[in-house]
C-alpha positions in Angstrom: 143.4 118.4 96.5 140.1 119.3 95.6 139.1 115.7 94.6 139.7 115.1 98.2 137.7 117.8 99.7 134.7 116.9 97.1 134.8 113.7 98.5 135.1 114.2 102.1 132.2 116.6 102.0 130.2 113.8 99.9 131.5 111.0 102.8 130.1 114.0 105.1 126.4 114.3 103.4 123.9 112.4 105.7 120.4 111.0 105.0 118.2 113.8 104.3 115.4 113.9 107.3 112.0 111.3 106.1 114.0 110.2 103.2 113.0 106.2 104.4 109.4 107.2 104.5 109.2 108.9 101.4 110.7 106.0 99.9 108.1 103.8 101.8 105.4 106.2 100.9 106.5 106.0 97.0 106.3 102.1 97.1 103.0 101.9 98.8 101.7 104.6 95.5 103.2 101.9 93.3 101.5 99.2 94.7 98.4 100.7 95.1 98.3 102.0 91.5 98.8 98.4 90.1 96.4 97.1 92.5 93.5 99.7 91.0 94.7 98.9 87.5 94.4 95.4 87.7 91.0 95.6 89.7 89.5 98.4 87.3 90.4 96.1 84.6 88.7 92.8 86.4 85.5 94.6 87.3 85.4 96.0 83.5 85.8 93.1 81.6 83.4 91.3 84.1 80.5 94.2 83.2 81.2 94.1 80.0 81.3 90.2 79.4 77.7 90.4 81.4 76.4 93.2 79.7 76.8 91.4 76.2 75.5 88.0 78.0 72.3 89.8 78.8 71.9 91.8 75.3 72.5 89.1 73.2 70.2 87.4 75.6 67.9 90.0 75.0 68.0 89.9 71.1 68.1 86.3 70.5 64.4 85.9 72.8 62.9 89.0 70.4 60.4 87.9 68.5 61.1 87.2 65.1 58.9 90.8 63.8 61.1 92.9 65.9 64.3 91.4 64.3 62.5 91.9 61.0 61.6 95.4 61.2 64.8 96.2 63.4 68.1 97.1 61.0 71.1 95.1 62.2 73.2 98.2 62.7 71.3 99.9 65.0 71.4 96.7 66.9 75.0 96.6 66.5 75.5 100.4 67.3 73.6 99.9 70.4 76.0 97.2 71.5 78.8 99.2 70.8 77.7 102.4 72.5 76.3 100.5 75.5 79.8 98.6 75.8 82.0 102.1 75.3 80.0 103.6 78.2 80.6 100.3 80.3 84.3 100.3 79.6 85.1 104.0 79.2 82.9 106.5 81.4 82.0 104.4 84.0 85.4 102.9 84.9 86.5 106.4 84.8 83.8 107.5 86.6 84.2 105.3 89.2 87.9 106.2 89.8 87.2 109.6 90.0 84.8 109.0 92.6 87.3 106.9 94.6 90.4 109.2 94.6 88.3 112.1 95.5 86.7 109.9 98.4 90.8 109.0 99.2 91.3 112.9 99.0 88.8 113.5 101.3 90.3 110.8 103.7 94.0 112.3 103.6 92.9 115.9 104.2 90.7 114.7 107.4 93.6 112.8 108.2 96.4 115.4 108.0 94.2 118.3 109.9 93.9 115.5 112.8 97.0 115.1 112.9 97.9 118.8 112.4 95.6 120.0 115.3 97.0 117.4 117.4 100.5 118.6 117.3 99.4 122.0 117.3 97.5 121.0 120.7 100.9 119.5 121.6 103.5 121.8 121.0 101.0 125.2 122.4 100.4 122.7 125.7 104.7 122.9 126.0 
């Protein structure tokens, strides 16, 4: 008997209000966090990829007294920190400064919409 009560109140459970747009909401987040990944990742190996074009660039033209006089692991410590700050901070950087510009867009957005259905429902 109560086997058939749990699941006539379970038949009797509806969709819970927004439940479709949440679930469209959730997908777009998806997509849109594999869409930065991907892009962050593109636009970082394409800095970085330059950024060693141009420094080796830059080594290779150096006269031959400066190569001398120059120890080979401060060139190659310079590479590597000029690379980590390419790939780490900046990246990061520049997705910080994104989502807080996306921030600021949702929080405009949802007080326009909030005053507008506050003008709506105090015009009623």
């Amino acid at each position: 008997m109560e086997s058939v009560v749990l699941c006539l109140a379970i038949a009797n459970l509806r969709e819970p209000p927004g439940l479709g747009a949440y679930i469209v909401l959730e997908f777009v987040m998806l997509v849109v966090q594999i869409v930065r990944v991907i892009s962050f990742f593109m636009v970082g190996l394409t800095a970085s990829k330059e950024l060693f074009q141009r420094m080796t660039h830059a080594i290779l033209r150096a006269p031959l007294r400066w190569i001398d006089t120059v120890p080979s692991g401060r060139i190659l410590n310079r590479f590597t920190s000029d690379t980590f700050v390419v790939d780490r901070r900046l990246s990061n950087q520049a997705f910080t400064f994104l989502r807080n510009i996306l921030f600021l867009a949702v929080i405009i957005a949802t007080r326009y919409v909030s005053s507008q259905r506050h003008r709506r429902y105090s015009a009623t």
